[in-house]
C-alpha positions in Angstrom: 44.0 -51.0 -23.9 47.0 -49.2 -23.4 47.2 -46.3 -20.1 47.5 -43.7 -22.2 44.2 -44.5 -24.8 42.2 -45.1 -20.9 43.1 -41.2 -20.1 42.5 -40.5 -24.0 39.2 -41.9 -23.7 38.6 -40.8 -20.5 39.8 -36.7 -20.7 37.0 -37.2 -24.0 34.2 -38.7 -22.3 35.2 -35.7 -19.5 35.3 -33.2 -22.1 31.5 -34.8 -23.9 30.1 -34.0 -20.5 31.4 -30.7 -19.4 30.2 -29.5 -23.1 27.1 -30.9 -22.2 26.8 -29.2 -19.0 27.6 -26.1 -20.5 24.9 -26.6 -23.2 22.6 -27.4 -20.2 23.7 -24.6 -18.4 23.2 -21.8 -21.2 20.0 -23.3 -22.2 18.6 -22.5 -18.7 20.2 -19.2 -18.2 18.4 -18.2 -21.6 14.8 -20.2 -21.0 12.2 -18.0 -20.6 11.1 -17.1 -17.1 7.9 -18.0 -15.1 6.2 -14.1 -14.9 3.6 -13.7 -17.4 3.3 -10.0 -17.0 5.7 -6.7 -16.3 6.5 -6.9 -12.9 8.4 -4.1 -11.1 11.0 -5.3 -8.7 13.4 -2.8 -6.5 17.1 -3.7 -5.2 17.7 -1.4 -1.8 20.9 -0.4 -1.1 23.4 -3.1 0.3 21.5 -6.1 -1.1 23.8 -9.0 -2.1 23.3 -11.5 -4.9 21.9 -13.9 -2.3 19.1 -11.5 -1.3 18.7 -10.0 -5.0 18.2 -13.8 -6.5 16.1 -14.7 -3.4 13.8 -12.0 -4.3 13.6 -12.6 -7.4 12.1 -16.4 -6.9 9.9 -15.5 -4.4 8.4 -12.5 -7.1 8.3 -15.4 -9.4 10.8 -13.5 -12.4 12.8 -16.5 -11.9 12.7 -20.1 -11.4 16.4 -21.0 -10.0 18.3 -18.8 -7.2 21.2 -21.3 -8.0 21.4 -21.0 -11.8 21.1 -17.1 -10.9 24.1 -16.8 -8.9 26.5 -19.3 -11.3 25.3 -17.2 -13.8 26.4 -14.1 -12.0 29.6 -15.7 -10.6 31.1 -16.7 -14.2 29.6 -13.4 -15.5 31.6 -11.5 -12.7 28.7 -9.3 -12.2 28.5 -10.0 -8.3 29.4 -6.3 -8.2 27.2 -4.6 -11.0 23.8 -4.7 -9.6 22.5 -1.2 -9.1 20.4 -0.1 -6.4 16.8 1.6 -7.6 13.5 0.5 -9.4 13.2 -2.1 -12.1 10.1 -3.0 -14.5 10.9 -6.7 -15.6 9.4 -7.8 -19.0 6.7 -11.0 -18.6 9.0 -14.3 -19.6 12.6 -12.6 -19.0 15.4 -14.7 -18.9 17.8 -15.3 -16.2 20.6 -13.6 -18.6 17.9 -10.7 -19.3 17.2 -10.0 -15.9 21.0 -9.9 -14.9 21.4 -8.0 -17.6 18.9 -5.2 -16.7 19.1 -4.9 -13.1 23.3 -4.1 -13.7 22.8 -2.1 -16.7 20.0 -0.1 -16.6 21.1 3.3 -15.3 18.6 4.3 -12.2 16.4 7.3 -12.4 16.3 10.6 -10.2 14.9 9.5 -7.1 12.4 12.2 -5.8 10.9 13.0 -2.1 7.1 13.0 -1.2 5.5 13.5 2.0 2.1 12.6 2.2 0.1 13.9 5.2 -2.4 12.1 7.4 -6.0 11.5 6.1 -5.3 12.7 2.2 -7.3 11.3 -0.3 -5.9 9.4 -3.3 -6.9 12.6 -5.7 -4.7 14.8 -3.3 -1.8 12.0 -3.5 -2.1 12.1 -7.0 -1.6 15.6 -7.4 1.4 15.6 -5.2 2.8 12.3 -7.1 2.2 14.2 -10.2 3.8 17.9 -9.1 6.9 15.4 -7.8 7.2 14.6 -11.3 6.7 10.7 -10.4 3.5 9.8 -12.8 0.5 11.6 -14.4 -2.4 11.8 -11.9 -4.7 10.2 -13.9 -2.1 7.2 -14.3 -2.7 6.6 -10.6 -6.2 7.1 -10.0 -6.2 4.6 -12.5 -4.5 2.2 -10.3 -5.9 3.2 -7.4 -9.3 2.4 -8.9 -8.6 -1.3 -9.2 -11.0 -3.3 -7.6 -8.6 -6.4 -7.5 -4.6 -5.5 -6.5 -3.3 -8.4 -8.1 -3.2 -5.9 -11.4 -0.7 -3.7 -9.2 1.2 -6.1 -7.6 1.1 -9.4 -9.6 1.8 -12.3 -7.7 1.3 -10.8 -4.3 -1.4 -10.9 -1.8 -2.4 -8.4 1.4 -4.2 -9.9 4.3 -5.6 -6.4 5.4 -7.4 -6.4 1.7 -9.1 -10.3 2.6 -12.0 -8.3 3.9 -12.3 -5.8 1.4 -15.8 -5.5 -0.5 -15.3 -6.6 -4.0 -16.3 -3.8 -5.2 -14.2 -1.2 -2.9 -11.0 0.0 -4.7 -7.7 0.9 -2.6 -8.6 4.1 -1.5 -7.9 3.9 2.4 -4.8 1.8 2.1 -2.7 3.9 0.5 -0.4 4.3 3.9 0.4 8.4 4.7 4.1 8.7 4.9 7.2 9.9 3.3 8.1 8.1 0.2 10.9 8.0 -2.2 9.8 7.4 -5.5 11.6 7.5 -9.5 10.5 9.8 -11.9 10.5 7.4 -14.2 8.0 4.9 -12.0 4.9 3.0 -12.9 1.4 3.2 -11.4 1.6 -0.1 -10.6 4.9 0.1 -8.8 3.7 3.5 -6.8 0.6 1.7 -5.6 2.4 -1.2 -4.2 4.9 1.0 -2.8 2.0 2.3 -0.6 0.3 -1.3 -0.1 3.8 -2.6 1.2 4.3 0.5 3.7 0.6 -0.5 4.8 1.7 -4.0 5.8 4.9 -3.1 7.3 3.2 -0.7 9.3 0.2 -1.6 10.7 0.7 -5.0 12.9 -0.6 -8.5 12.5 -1.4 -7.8 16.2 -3.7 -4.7 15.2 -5.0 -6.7 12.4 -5.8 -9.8 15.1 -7.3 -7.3 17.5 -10.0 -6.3 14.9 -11.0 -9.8 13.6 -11.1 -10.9 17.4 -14.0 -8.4 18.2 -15.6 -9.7 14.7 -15.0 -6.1 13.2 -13.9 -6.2 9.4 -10.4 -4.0 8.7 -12.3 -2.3 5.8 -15.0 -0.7 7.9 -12.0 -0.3 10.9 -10.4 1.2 7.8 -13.4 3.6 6.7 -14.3 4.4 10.2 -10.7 5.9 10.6 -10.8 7.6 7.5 -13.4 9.8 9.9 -11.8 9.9 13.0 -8.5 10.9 11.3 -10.0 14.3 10.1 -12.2 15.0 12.4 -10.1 15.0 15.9 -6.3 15.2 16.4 -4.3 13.6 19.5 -4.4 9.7 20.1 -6.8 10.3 23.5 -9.6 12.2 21.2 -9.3 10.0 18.2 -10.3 6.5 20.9 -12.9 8.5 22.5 -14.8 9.4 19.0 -13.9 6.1 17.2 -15.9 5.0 20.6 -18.7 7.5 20.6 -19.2 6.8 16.9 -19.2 2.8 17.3 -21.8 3.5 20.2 -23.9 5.9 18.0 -24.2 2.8 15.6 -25.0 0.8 18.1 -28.3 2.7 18.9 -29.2 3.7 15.5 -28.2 6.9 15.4 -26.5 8.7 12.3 -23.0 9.3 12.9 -23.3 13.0 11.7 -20.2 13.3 10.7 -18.6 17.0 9.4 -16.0 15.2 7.2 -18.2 13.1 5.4 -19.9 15.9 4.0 -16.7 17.7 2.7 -15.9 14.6 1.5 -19.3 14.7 -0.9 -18.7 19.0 -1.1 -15.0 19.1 -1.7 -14.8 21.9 1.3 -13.4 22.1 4.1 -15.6 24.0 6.8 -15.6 23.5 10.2 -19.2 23.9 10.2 -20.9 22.4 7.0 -23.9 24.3 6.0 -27.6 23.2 5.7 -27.4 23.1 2.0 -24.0 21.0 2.5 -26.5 18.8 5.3 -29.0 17.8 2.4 -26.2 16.5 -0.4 -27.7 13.3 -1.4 -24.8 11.2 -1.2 -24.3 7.8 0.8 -21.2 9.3 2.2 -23.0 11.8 3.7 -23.5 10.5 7.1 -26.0 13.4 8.7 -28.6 11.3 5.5 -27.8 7.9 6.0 -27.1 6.0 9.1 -23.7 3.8 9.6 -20.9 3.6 8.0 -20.4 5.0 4.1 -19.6 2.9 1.8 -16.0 3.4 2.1 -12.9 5.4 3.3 -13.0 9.2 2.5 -9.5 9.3 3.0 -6.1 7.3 3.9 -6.3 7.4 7.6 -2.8 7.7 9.7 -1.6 4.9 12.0 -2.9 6.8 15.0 -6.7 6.5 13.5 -6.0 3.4 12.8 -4.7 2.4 16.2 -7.5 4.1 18.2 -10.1 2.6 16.0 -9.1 -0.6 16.0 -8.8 -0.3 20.3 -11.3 2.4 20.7 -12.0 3.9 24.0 -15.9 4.1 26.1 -17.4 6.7 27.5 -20.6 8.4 28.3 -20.4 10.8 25.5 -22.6 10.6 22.5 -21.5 13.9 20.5 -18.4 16.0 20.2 -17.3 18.9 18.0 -14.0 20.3 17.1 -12.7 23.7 17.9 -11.3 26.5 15.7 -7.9 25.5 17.9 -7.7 22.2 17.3 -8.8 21.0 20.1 -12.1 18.8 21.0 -14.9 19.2 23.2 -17.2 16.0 23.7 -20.7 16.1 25.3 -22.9 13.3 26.9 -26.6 15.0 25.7 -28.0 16.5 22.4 -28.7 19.8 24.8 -25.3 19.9 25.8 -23.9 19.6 22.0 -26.2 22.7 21.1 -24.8 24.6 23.6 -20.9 24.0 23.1 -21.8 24.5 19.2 -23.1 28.1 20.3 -20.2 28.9 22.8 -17.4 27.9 20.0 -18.8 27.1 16.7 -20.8 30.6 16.0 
């Protein structure tokens, strides 16, 4: 065989395989991907390819990072991914998903600030005045027992604890978001979930399973002491007056459970408010309810996870703020009469 039918046959045999490589190639760019439902995935601003396709495995929208980034390097698309909110179809391609995270034109991107110790009805009014989502549409998600229908594919170690029967209310992390007016329940709720994780420690979280406390009732009990006392000092001492009150088998009596059955917000609930028959009402039954009555802020959550102990057994709040603690019943009575009437 002559040199020239050797590089004949061998530029063929070349050529046989690179075809085949590229058949190889397309086929798995095109193959369906491994998420079997929507899943809502966000690109922040500055994120390379490396992260972006990093993400997306870990998320499980894609199988290969590798085939990702060939795929975006012969698509010279390295530059087209656009920063915002994305809600990827179950079984999405690799040439889908390239395809809408640098096509799909981002949405107006609103502000919402959501105070200490709200409520996931008041957050869903604010979401829905933002023009983020319907308020029903979150409640909704909010009222899911199991979070994996949020946030497919991820788990929460502050949730390991949580009753199965307890929904998310308590976890939804006070802060100032940035949300799309365009976004899903789903993706609002794990917004909130996320900012949970980030922000609360694994060394907070340790702390509470060290003194064999559960983070849901460290959660529910802070949901009290968020809106009944103020500064960080006041919110240890109550978190410890109120652990101590359970101790001895005493009610906690607590003012903002029984707004949280009424829907007021007195100071001083009154005797009619007392008797709701509710098991968040706390002055009827004794312990804890049977979950948060709000979304407590990292300060409640801090001072009730490391609370502080004292002599006191009561304290009340003032019209100023401010928070006067007692160590006996007779003493309680008479700081109720000096700033409470």
């Amino acid at each position: 065989m002559t040199a020239k039918r050797i590089i004949f046959h061998l530029s063929y045999s070349l050529l046989i395989v690179l075809a085949l490589g590229v058949i190889g190639f397309i086929r798995l760019v095109d193959a369906p991907g491994p998420s079997t439902a929507p899943t809502t995935f966000s690109i922040a601003s500055g994120e390379g390819v490396s992260a972006i396709a990093e993400h997306l495995v870990e998320r499980s929208i894609i199988q290969s990072d590798i085939i990702f980034k060939a795929h975006v390097f012969f698509e010279g698309a390295r530059s087209n991914f656009l920063v915002g909110d994305f809600t990827i179809p179950p079984g999405a391609s690799i040439r889908a998903v390239v395809n809408q995270l640098t096509t799909t034109p981002a949405s107006e991107e609103v502000t919402v600030r959501v105070p200490e110790s709200a409520t996931a009805t008041e957050i869903a009014a604010l979401l829905e005045r933002a023009d983020v989502l319907p308020a029903a549409d979150f409640l909704a998600a909010v009222r899911t027992t199991d979070s994996r229908t949020v946030a497919p594919g991820r788990t929460y170690d502050f949730l390991r604890d949580k009753p199965a029967t307890a929904n998310l209310e308590g976890y939804l992390f006070p802060d100032t978001y940035r949300f799309f007016t365009d976004a899903t329940a789903a993706h609002v709720v794990q917004k909130f979930l996320d900012n949970f994780e980030a922000k609360v420690s694994t060394t907070i979280l340790a702390d509470i399973r060290r003194q064999g406390r559960t983070i849901f009732d460290v959660i529910t009990l802070a949901s009290i002491v968020d809106q009944e006392v103020r500064t960080d000092v006041d919110r240890k001492l109550a978190a410890g007056i109120f652990l101590e009150r359970m101790r001895l088998g005493i009610a906690l009596q607590s003012d903002a459970t029984v707004n949280y059955v009424t829907g007021k917000q007195a100071l001083q609930p009154t005797n009619v408010d007392l008797a709701a028959d509710s098991p968040y009402n706390t002055y009827k039954h004794k312990d804890l309810p049977p979950g948060p009555i709000g979304n407590p802020s990292f300060s409640a959550i801090r001072a009730t996870a490391n609370p502080q102990g004292s002599a006191y057994l009561y304290f009340l709040t003032k019209p100023d703020g401010t928070t006067v603690f007692s160590k006996t019943y007779e003493e309680h009575l008479a700081n109720k009469r000096a700033y409470l009437q």
